[in-house]
N, C-alpha and C positions, 0 to 999 in steps of 0.2 A: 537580932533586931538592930543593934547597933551596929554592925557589918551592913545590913541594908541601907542604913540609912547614912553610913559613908559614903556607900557608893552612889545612892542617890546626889548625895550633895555634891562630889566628884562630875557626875553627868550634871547638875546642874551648873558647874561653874566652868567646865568646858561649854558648855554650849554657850554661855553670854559671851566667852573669849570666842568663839569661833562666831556667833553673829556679831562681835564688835569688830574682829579682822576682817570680815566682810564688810562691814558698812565702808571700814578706813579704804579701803579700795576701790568699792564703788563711789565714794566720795572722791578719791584721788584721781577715777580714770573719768568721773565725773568732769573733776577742776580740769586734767587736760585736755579733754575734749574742748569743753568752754572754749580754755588758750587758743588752742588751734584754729577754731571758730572764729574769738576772736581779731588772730592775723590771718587767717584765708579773706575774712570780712576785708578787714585792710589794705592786702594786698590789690583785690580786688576793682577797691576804689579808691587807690592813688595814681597815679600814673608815674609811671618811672621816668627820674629825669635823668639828664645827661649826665651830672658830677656824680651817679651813683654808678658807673662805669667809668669812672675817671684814673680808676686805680690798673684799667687793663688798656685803655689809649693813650695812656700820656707817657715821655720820655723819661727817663732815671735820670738821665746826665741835663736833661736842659727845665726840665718842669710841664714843657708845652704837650701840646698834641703830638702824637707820632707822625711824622714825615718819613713818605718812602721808608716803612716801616725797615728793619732790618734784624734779623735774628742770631745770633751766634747758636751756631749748629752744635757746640759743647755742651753749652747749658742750657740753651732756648733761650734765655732769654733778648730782649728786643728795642733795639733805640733808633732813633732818627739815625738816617742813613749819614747825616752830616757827622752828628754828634760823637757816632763810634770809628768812622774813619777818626778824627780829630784823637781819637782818644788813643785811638793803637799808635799814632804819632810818636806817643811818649812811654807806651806801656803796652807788655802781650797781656796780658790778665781782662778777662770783664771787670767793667767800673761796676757789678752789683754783686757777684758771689766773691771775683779775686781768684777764681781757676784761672790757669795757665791756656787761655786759648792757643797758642802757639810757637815751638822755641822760637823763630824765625819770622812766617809772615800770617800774623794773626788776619790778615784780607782775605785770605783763603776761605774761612771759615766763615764767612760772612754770607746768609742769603738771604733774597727780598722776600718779603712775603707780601705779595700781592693784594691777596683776597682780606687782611684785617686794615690793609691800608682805604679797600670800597667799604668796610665796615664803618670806621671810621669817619668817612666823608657822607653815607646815611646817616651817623647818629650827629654829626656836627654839623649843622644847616650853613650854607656857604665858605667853609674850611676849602672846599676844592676851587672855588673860583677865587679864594683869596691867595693859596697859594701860587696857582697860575698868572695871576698877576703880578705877586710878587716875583717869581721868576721872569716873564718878561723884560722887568722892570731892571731885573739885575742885567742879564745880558745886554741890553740896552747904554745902561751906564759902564758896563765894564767890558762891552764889543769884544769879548774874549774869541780867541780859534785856540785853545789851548787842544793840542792830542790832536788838530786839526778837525775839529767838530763845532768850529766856529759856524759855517756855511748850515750845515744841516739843523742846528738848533733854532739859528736864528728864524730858516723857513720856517720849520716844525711850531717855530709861537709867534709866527707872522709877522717878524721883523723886515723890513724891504734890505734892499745892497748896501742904500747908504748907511742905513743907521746900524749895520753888523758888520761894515768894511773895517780894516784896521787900516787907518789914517794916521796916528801918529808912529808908524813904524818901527814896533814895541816889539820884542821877539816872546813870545808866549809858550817856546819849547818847553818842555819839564824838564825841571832842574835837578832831578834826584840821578846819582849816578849811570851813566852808561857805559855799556859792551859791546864787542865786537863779537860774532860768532861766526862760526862755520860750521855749517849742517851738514855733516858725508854718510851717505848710507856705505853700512856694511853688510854685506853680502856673506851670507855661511853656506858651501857649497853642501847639497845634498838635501837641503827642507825647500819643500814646496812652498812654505810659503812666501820666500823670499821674491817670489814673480810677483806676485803683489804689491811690494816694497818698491818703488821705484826713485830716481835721484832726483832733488828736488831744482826746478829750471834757475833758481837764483838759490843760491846755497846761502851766502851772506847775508845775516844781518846785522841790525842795530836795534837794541835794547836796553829797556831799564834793567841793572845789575840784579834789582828787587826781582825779577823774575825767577820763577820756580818750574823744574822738570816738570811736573803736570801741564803747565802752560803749556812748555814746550811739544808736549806729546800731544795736548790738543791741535796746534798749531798745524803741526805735522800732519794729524789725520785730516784736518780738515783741507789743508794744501792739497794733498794725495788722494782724497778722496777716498778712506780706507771706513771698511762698514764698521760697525759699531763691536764686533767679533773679533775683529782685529787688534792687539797688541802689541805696542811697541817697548824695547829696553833705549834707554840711552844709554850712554855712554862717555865715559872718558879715560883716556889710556888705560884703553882693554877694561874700566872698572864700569860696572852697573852701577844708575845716578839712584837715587829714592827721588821719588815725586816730589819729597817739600824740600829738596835741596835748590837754594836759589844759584844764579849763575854766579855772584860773587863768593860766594860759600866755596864753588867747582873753583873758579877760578884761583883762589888764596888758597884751597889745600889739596887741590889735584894738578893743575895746571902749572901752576907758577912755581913747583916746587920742581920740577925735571928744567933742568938749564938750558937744555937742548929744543927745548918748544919756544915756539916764536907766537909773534902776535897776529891775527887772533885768535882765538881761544877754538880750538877744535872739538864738536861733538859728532859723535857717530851713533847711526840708531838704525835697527833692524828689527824684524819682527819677533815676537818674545819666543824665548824657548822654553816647553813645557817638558821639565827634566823627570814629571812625576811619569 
């Protein structure tokens, strides 16, 4: 009998534990439910304002709204197009994480992003017509043709001749160093696809030093007319260039080191060889 009635008491004291774990949860999936309820309610009926996106439009380096947004392809992330040129001036690193965008020319890495820039000018009522103005405004006062793109901005934001002409005859070149080059194809007897490759009608030019092999190879293709299948090597004294090597980089450790090279700076380039 009292074996019985152990176990009775046993069954009766699991079962109040096992209807009070029960209750604590239907109580607990009770309260979240409520929660939920009550911010779907709210959600609902606030309306989202602008500063609750403010953390994915606005600039790191300046505080503002994003202008001509801009992305570093390293890290993603994104600043006014003014702001990060300005900043690679003194430093290859991003101003938010501090990776090394690039040993040489962190501009490279740099691309627009269009589509969060029309983002942007939706969620910020009059953003787009104030920066248009404010750009008019600038060329206006500052009659720039810098890179000679004086003439075509000015039409492009409805400046007339006079007020984009440069009257005090101001020289507006870019002042960061320049080179001299020479473009020669080279020709390897026995690949076809060197018929392709043609010499280009003005071989010389003049350029910013800052300039990088990929430039160059765009240049090239697009001169030549070469399909998008097409690749080129350059070159200098018989050596294959890397894409991010700029012309002064060639120039100070390929060029200027053989005594016998004169000025300007010779590159040769033909169609790539696939040695696999």
């Amino acid at each position: 009998m009292e074996r019985c009635a152990c176990i009775a008491e046993t069954v009766v004291v699991r079962s109040v534990w096992c209807i009070r774990w029960i209750y604590r949860c239907v109580h607990g999936l009770t309260e979240m439910v409520a929660e939920a309820l009550h911010w779907l309610t709210m959600a609902t009926q606030r309306t989202p304002l602008v500063k609750d996106f403010n953390h994915f439009i606005t600039c790191y380096l300046c505080r503002g709204y994003l202008i001509k947004p801009t992305t570093v392809t390293e890290c993603l992330h994104t600043f006014c197009k003014s702001c990060i040129i300005q900043h690679f001036e003194d430093s290859n690193d991003c101003p938010k994480c501090g990776i090394q965008v690039h040993e040489t020319n962190p501009l490279e890495m740099l691309r627009l992003d269009n589509t969060l820039e029309e983002i942007i000018f939706k969620l910020v009522p009059g953003l787009r017509d104030k920066e248009e103005q404010q750009e008019i405004d600038f060329w206006r006062k500052n009659k720039s043709k810098e890179n000679g793109q004086g003439d075509c901005l000015g039409s492009r934001l409805g400046l007339s001749d006079d007020e984009d002409g440069d009257e005090d005859g101001q020289d507006y070149h870019r002042s960061d160093p320049q080179i001299a080059i020479c473009l020669d194809c080279l020709h390897n007897n026995g690949h076809a696809a060197d018929n392709t490759v043609k010499c280009l009608m003005k071989k010389f030019l003049r350029c910013s030093s800052r300039v990088t092999v990929g430039t160059i190879k765009k240049f090239l293709s697009l001169k030549l007319k070469l399909s998008s299948s097409c690749e080129l090597d350059v070159l200098c004294n018989g050596e294959i260039m890397g894409k991010d090597h700029t012309l002064e980089f060639i120039y100070m450790t390929r060029w200027r080191l053989h005594g016998d090279n004169t000025y300007p700076m010779v590159l040769e380039y033909r169609p790539r060889i696939d040695f696999g």
